[in-house]
C-alpha positions in Angstrom: 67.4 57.9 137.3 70.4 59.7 136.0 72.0 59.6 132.4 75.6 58.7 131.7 77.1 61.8 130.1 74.0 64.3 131.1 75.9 66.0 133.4 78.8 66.7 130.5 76.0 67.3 128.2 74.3 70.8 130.8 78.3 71.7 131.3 78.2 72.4 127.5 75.0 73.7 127.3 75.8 76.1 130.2 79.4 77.2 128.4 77.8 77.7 125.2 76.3 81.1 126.5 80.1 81.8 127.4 81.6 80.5 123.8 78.8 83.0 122.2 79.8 85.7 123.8 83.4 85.4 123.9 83.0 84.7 119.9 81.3 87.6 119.4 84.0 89.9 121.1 86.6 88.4 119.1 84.5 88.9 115.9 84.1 92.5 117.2 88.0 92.9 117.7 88.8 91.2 114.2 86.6 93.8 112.4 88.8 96.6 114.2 92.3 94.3 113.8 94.8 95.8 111.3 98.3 95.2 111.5 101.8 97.0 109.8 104.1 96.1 107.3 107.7 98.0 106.9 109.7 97.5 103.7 113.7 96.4 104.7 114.9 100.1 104.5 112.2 101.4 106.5 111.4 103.7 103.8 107.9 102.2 103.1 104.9 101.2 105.8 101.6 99.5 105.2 98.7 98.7 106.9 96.3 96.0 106.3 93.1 95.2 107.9 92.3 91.5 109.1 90.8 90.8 105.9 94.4 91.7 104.1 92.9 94.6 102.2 95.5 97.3 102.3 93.5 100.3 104.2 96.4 103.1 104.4 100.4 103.4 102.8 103.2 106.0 104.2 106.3 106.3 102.2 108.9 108.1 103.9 110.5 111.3 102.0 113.8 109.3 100.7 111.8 107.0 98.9 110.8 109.5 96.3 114.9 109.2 95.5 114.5 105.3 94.9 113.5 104.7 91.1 110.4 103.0 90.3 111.7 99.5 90.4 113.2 100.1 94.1 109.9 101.4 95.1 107.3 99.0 93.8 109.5 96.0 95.4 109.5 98.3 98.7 106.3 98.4 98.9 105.4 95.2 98.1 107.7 94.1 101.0 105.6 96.1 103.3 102.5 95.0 102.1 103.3 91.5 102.1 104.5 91.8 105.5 101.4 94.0 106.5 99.0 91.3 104.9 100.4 88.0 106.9 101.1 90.1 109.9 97.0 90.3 109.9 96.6 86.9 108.7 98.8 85.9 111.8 96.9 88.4 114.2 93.3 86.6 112.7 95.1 82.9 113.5 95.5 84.4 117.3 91.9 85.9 117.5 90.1 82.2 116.3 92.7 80.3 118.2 92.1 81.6 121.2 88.0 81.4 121.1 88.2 78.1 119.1 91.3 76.2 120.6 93.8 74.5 118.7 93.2 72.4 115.6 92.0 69.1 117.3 92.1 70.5 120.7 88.2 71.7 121.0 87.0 74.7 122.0 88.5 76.6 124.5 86.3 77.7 127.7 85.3 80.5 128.1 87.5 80.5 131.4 90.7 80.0 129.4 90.9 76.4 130.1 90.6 74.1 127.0 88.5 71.9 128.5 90.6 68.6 129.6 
């Protein structure tokens, strides 16, 4: 005797093996993810890591002419820009191992599963 929906029910159980792993390579590539941020005059670059701490800053030689004002707004352009730039980059990374919002999970194939 067979069981409506069984047959979905070892489909998932034989993905979920695939969704692990696929999860954990993602979670391995976040930890490494960082992304740039460059101020409007180009004078000022950030990087921040995919949790939006800001891990390194280069300020080009020109902006030591800027006064202080000029440069704190420079660099919080960059670093703004830096921090969703890695926000954006996380968003990719969980989208494509979780699917879109309402969509399910995505399998480990690439196909979302409809």
């Amino acid at each position: 005797m067979t069981f409506p929906g069984l047959d979905r029910i070892e489909a998932l159980a034989r993905n979920l093996d695939g969704w692990q792993r696929q999860l954990a390579d993602r979670m391995a590539e976040l930890e490494q993810a960082s992304a740039e941020g460059v101020s409007d005059s180009g004078l000022v670059r950030v990087t921040a890591a995919a949790d939006g701490k800001i891990v390194s800053a280069e300020l080009n030689a020109r902006a030591m002419r800027l006064d202080s004002y000029s440069l704190a707004e420079e660099f919080t352009a960059a670093a703004n820009r830096a921090q969703e730039a890695a926000a954006a980059r996380v968003r990719e990374l969980v989208t494509e191992v979780i699917g879109e919002p309402g969509g399910g999970p995505r399998q480990p194939d690439g196909h979302d599963g409809h």
